[in-house]
N, CA and C of each residue as an Amber inpcrd file, in Angstrom:
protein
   195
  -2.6950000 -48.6940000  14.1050000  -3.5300000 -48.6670000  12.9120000
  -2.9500000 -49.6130000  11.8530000  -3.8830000 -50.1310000  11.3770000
  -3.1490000 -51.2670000  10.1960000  -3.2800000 -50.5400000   8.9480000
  -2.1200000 -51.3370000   8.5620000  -1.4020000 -50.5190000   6.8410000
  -2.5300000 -50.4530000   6.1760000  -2.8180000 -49.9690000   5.2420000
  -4.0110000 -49.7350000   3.9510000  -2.7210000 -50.1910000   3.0380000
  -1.3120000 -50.3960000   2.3640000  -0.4210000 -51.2940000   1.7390000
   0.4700000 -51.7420000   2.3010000   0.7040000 -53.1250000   1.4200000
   1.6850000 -53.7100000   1.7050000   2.7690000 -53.1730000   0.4730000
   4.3590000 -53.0770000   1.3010000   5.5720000 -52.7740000   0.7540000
   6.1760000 -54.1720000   0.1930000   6.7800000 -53.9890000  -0.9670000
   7.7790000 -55.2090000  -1.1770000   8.5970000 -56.1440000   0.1640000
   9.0480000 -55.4420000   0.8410000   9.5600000 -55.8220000   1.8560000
   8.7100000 -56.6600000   3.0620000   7.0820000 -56.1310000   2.9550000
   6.4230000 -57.0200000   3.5430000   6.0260000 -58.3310000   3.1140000
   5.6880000 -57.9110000   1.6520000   5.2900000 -59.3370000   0.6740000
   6.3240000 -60.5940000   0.8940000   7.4660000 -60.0760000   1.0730000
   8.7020000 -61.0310000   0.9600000   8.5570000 -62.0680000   2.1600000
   8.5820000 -61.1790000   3.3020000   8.5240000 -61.6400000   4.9090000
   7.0270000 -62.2480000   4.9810000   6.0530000 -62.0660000   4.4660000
   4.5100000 -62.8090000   4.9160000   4.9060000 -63.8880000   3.6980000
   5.4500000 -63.7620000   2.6500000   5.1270000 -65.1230000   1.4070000
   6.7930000 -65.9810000   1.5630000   7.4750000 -65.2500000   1.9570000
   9.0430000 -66.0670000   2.3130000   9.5120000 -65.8930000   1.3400000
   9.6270000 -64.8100000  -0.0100000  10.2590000 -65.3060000  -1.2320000
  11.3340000 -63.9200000  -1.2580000  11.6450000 -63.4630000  -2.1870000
  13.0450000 -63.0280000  -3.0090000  12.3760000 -62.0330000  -3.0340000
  12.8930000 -60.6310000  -2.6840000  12.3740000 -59.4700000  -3.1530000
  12.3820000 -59.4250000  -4.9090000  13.0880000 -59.9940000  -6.3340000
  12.1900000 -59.8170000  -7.2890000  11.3140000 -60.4930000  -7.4570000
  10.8190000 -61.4330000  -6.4330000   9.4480000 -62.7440000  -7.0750000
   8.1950000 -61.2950000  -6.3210000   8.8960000 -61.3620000  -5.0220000
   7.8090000 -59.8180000  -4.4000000   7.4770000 -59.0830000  -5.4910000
   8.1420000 -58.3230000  -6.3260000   7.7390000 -57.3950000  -7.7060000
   7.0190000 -58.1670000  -8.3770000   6.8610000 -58.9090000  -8.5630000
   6.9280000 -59.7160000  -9.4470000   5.1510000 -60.1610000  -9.3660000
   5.1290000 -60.2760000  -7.7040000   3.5260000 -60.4940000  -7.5760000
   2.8040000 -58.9520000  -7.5640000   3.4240000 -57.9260000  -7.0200000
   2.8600000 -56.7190000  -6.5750000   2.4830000 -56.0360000  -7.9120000
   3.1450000 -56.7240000  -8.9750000   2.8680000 -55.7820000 -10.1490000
   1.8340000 -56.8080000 -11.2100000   1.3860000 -58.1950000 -10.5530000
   0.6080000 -59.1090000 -11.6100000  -0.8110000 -58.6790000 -10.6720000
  -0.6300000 -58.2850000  -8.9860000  -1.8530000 -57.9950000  -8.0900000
  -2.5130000 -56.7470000  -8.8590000  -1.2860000 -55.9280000  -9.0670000
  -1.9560000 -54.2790000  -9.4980000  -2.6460000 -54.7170000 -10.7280000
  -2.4020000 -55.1340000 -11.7020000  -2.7240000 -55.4830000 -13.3820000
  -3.7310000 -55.6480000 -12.8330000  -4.2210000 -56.5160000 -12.0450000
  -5.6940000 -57.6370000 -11.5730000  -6.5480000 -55.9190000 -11.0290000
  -5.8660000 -55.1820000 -10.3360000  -6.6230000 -53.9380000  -9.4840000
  -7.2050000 -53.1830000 -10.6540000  -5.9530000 -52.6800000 -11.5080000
  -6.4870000 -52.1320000 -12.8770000  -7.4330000 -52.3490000 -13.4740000
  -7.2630000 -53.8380000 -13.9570000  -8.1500000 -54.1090000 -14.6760000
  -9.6560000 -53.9620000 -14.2080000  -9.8240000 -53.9040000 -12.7960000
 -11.3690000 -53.6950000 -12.0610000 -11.6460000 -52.4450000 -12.1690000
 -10.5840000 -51.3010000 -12.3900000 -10.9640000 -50.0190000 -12.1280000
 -10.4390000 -49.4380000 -11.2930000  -9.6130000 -50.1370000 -10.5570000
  -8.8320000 -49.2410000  -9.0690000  -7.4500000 -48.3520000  -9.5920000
  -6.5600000 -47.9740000  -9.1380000  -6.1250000 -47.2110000  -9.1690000
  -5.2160000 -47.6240000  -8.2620000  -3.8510000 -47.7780000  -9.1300000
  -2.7880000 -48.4990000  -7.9940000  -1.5620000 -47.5840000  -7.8840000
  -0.5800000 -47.8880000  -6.9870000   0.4460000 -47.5520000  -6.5110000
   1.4450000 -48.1810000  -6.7010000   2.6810000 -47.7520000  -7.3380000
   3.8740000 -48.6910000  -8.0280000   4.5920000 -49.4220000  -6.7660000
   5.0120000 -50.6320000  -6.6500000   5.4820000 -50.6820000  -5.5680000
   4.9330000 -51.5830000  -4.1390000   3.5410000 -50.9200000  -4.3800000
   2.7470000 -51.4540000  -3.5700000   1.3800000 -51.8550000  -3.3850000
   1.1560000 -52.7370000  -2.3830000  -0.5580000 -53.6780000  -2.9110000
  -1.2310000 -53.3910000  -1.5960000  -2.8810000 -53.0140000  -2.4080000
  -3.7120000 -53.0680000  -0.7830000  -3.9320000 -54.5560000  -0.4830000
  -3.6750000 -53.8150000   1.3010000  -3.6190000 -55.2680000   1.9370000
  -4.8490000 -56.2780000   1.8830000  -6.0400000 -55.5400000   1.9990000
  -7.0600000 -56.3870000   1.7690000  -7.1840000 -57.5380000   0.6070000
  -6.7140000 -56.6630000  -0.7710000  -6.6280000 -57.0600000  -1.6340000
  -5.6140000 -58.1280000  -1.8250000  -4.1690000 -58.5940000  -1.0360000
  -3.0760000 -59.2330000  -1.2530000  -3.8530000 -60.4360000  -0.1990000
  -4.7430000 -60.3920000   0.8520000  -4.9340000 -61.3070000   1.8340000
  -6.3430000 -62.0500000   1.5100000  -7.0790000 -61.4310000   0.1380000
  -8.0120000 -62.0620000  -0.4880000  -7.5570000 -63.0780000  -1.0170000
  -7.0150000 -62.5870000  -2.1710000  -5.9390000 -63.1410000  -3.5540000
  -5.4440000 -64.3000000  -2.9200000  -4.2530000 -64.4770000  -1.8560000
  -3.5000000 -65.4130000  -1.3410000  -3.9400000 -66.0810000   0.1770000
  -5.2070000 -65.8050000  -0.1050000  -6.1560000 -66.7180000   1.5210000
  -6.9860000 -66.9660000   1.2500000  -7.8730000 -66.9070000  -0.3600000
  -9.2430000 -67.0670000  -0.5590000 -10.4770000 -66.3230000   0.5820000
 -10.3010000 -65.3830000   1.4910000 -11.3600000 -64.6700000   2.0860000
 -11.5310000 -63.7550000   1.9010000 -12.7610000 -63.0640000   2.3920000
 -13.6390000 -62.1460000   2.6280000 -13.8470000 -61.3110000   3.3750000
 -13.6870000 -62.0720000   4.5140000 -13.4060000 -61.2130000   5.8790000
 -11.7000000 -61.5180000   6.6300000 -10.7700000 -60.4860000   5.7890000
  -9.6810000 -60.2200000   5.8340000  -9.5410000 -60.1510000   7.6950000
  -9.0610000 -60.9940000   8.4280000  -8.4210000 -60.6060000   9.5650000
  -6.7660000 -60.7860000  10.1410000  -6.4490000 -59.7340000  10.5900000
  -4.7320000 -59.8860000  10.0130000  -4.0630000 -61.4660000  11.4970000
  -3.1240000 -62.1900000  11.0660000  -2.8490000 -63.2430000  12.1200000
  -1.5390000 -62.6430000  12.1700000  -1.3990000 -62.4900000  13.3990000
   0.0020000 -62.0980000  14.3420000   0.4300000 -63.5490000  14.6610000
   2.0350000 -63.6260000  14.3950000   2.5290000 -64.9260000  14.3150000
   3.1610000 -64.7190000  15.7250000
């Protein structure tokens, strides 16, 4: 079953960066969730939502490397 969030620890490993740049996006993604009305989780980002944002799509399909 695929995640419904991504953990800091994933953000790091799919974007290659520093676990604080990871915070760093997970908490500018949530602001963006907020501000629509969603209802976020400290820590962590829905995946749909992190593979929109940083792939420009729609129809989210996950790529196994």
């Amino acid at each position: 079953m695929e995640k419904m969030f991504l953990r800091v620890s994933d953000v790091e490993e799919i974007l290659g960066v520093s676990e604080s740049y990871a915070y760093k996006l997970i908490r500018k993604l949530n602001k963006e969730m907020q501000d629509l009305g969603f209802q976020t989780i400290q820590g962590r980002i829905d995946t749909k939502f992190f593979y929109e944002h940083f792939y420009q799509t729609q129809n989210y399909e996950r790529r196994d490397a």
